[in-house]
KOLKOL-770300 format. One record per residue (C-alpha): residue in three letters; residue number from 1; x, y, z. Coordinates in steps of 0.5 Angstrom, whole numbers, plus 500, padded with zeros to 3 digits. Layout:
N
@resn=ALA | resi=NUM | c1=X | c2=Y | c3=Z .
...
REM end
This chain:
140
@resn=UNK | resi=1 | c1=273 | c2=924 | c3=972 .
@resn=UNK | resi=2 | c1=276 | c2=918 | c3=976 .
@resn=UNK | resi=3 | c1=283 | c2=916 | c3=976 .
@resn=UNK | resi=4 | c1=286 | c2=910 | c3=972 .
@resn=UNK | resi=5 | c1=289 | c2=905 | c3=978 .
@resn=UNK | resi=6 | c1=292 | c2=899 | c3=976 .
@resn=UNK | resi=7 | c1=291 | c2=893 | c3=981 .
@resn=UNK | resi=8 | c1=298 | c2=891 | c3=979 .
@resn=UNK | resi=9 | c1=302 | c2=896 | c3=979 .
@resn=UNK | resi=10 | c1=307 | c2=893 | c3=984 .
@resn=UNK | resi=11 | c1=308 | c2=886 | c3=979 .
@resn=UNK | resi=12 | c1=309 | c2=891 | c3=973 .
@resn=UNK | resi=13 | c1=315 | c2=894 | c3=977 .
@resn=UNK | resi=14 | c1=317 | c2=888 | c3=980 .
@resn=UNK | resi=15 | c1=317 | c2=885 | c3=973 .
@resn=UNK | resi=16 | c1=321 | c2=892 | c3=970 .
@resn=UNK | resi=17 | c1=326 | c2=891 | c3=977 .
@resn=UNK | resi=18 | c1=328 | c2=883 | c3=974 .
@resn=UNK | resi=19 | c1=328 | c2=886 | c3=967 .
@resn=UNK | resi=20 | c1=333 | c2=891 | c3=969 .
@resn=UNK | resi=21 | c1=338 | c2=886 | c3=973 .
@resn=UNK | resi=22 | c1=337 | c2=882 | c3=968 .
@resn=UNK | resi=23 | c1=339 | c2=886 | c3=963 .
@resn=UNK | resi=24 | c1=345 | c2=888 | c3=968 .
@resn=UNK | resi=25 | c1=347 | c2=881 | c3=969 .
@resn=UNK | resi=26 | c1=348 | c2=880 | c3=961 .
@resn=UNK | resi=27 | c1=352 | c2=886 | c3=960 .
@resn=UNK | resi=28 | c1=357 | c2=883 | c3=965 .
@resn=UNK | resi=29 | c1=357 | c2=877 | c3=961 .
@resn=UNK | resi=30 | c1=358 | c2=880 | c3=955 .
@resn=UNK | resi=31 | c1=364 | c2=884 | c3=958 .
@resn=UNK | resi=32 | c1=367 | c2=878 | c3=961 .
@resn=UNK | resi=33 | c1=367 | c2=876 | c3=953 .
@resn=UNK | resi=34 | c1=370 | c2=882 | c3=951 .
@resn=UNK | resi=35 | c1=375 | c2=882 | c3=956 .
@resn=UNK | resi=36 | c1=378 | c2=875 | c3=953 .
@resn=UNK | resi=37 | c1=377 | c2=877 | c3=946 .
@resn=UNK | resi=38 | c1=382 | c2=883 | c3=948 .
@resn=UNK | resi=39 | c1=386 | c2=878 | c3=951 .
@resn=UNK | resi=40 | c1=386 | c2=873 | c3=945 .
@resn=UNK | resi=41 | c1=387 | c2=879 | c3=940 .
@resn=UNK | resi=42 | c1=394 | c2=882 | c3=945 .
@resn=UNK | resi=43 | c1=396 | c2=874 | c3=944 .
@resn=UNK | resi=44 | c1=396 | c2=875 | c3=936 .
@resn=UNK | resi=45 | c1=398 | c2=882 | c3=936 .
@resn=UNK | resi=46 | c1=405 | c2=879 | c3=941 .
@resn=UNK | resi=47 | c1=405 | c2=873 | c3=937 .
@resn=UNK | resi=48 | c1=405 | c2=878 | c3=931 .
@resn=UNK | resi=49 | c1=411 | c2=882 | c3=933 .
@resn=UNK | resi=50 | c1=415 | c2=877 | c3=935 .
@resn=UNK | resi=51 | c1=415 | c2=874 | c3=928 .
@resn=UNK | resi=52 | c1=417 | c2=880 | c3=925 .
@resn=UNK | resi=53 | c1=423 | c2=882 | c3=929 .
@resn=UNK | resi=54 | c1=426 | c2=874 | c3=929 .
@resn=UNK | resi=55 | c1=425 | c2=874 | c3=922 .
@resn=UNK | resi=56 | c1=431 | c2=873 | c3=919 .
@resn=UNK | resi=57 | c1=435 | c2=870 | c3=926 .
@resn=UNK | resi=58 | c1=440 | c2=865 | c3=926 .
@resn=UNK | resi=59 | c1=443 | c2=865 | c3=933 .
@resn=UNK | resi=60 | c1=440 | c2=858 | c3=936 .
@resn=UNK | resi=61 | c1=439 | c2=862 | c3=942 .
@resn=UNK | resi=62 | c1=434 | c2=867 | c3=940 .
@resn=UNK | resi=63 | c1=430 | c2=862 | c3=935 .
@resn=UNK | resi=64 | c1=430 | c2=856 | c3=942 .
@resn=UNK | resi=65 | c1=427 | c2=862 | c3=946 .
@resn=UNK | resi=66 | c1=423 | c2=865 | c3=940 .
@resn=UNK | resi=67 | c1=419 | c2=857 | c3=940 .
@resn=UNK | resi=68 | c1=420 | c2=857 | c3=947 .
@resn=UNK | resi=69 | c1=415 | c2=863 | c3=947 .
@resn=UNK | resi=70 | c1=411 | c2=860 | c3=941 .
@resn=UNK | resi=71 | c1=409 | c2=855 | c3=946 .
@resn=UNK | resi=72 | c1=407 | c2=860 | c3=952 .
@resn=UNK | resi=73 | c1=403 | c2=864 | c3=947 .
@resn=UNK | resi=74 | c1=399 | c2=858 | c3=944 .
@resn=UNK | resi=75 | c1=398 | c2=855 | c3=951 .
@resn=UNK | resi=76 | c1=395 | c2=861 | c3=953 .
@resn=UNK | resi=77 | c1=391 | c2=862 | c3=947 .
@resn=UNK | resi=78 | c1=388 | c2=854 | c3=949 .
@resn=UNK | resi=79 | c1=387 | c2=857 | c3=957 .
@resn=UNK | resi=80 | c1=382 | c2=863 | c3=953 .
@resn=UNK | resi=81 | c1=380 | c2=859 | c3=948 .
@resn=UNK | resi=82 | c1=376 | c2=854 | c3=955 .
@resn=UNK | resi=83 | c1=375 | c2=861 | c3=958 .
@resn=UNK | resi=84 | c1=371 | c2=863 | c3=953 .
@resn=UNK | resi=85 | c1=367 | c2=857 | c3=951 .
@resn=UNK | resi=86 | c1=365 | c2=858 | c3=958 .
@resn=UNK | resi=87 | c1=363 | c2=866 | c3=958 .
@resn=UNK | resi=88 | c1=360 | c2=864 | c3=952 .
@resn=UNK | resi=89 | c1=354 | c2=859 | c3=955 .
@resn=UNK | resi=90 | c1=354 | c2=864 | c3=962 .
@resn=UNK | resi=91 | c1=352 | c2=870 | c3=957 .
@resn=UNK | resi=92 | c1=348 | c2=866 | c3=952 .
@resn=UNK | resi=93 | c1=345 | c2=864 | c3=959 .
@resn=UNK | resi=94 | c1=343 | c2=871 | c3=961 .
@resn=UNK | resi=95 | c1=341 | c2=872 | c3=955 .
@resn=UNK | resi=96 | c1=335 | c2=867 | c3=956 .
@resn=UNK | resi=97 | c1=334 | c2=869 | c3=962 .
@resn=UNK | resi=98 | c1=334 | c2=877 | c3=960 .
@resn=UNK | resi=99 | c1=329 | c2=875 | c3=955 .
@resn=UNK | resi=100 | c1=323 | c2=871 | c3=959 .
@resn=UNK | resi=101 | c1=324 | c2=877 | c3=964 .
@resn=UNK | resi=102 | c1=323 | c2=882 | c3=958 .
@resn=UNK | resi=103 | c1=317 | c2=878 | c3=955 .
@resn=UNK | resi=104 | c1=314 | c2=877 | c3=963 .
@resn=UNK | resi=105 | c1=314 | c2=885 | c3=964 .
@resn=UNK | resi=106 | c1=312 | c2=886 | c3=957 .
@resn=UNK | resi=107 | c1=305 | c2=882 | c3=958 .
@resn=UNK | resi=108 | c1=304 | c2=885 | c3=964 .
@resn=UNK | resi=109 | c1=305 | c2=892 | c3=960 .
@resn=UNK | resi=110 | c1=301 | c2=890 | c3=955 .
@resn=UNK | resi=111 | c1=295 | c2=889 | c3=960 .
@resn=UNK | resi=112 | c1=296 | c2=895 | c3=963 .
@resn=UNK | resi=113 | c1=295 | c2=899 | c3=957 .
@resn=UNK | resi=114 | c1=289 | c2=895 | c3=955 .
@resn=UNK | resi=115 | c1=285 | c2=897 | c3=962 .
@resn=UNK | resi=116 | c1=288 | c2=903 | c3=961 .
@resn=UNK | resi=117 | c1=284 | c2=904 | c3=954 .
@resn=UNK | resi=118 | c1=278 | c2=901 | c3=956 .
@resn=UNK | resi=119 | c1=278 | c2=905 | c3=962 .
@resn=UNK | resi=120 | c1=278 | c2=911 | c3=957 .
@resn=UNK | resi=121 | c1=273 | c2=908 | c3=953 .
@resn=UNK | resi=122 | c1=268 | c2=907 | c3=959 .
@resn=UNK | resi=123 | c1=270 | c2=914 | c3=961 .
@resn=UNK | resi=124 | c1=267 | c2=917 | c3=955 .
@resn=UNK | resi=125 | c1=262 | c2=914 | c3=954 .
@resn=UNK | resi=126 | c1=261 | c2=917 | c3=962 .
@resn=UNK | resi=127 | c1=263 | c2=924 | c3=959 .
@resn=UNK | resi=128 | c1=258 | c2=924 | c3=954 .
@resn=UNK | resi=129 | c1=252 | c2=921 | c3=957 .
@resn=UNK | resi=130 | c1=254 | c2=927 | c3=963 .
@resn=UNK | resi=131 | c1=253 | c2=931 | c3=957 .
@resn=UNK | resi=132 | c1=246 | c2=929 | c3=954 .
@resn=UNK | resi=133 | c1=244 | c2=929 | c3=961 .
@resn=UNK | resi=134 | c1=245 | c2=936 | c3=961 .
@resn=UNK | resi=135 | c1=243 | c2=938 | c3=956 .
@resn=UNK | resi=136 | c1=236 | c2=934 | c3=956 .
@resn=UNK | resi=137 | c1=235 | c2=938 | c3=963 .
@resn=UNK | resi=138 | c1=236 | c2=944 | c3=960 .
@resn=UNK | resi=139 | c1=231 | c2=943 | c3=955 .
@resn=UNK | resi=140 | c1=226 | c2=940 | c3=958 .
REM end
């Protein structure tokens, strides 16, 4: 019986190795958006706590520096809000391009299985004529 050789084989695993960089490629942008969602929810967390522990002050000083650290924390929370608005389009980026990736080797996998089915078939059909033409020979 003869071996299946695909003729393209070297595309499919080209196609397989762009899928894989690209699939690595969209989870570092994922990661660069979860990396500002933490720093996001450390600003709230900070913010929170804050809150709680001058609530009730009456010394001016403590409120001036309370609103003075108000302030850094807004600004801060603006420059992740930019930050991840932009990581935002780098990941929905990788992510077309992880997808046209994926349908290029998946096409070239789907044509891949329909050789390698026809190739059975035509296969068989050999193995039963081999096994007619036996079995005619023996009998005639």
């Amino acid at each position: 019986m003869k071996k299946f050789v695909f003729e393209l084989e070297q595309l499919l695993k080209l196609r397989k190795y762009e899928q894989d960089q690209a699939q690595i490629e969209l989870g570092k942008a994922v990661q660069v958006e979860q990396q500002i969602q933490a720093s996001l929810d450390s600003l709230a967390r900070q913010y929170a706590a804050t809150k709680k522990m001058t609530s009730g002050q009456k010394d001016f000083s403590v409120i001036a520096k309370t609103q003075q650290f108000y302030q850094l924390i807004k600004q801060e929370e603006e420059r992740l809000f930019k930050e991840m608005a932009q990581a935002k389009l780098v990941t929905d980026e990788k992510r077309a391009l992880f997808n046209a990736a994926m349908q290029k080797h998946e096409s070239i996998k789907k044509l891949k299985e329909k050789q390698y089915e026809a190739f059975r078939s035509e296969q068989k059909k050999l193995e039963a004529k081999a096994l007619d033409d036996i079995v005619t020979s023996k009998y005639n």
